[in-house]
C-alpha positions, 0 to 999 in steps of 0.5 A, spaced: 224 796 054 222 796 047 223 803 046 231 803 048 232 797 043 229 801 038 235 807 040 240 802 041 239 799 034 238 806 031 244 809 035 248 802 031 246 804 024 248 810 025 256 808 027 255 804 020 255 811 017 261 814 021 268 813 018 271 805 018 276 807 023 272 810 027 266 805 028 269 801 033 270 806 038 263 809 037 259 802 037 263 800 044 262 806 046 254 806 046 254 799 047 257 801 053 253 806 056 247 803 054 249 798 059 251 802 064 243 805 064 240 798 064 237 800 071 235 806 070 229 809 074 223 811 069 223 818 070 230 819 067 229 816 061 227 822 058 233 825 059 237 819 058 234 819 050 235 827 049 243 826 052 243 820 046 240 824 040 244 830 042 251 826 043 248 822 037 248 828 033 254 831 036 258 826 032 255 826 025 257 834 025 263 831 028 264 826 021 260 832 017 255 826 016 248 830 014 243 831 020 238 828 017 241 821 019 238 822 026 231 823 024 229 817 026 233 817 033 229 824 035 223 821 033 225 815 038 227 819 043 221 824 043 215 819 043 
């Protein structure tokens, strides 16, 4: 569970780095997938967090925000 929070948390600050008037919409938007996962079997969350790290950079190339903003969410995602 801890692990998730960390994404969670992550994926936040990065909506902090997308255009204002985008934010709303992507912080709602994780927020409620994150959600719709909370009962999740263990064995796919893996896949779960890869799905979260290549949506997340998706988004930042998106907004031409530097990938490199990621890197801690790739790293909570590949642990």
């Amino acid at each position: 569970m801890e692990r998730v929070l960390r994404a969670y948390g992550e994926m936040l600050r990065l909506v902090r780095r997308l255009p204002k008037e985008t934010r709303p919409y992507y912080s709602k938007y994780a927020r409620e997938n994150f959600v719709n996962y909370r009962e999740v079997d263990s064995n796919d969350l893996d896949e779960l967090f890869n799905r979260a790290y290549t949506h997340a950079s998706w988004v930042l190339n998106k907004y031409s925000v530097d990938q490199s903003a990621a890197d801690k969410l790739k790293e909570i995602c590949n642990n």
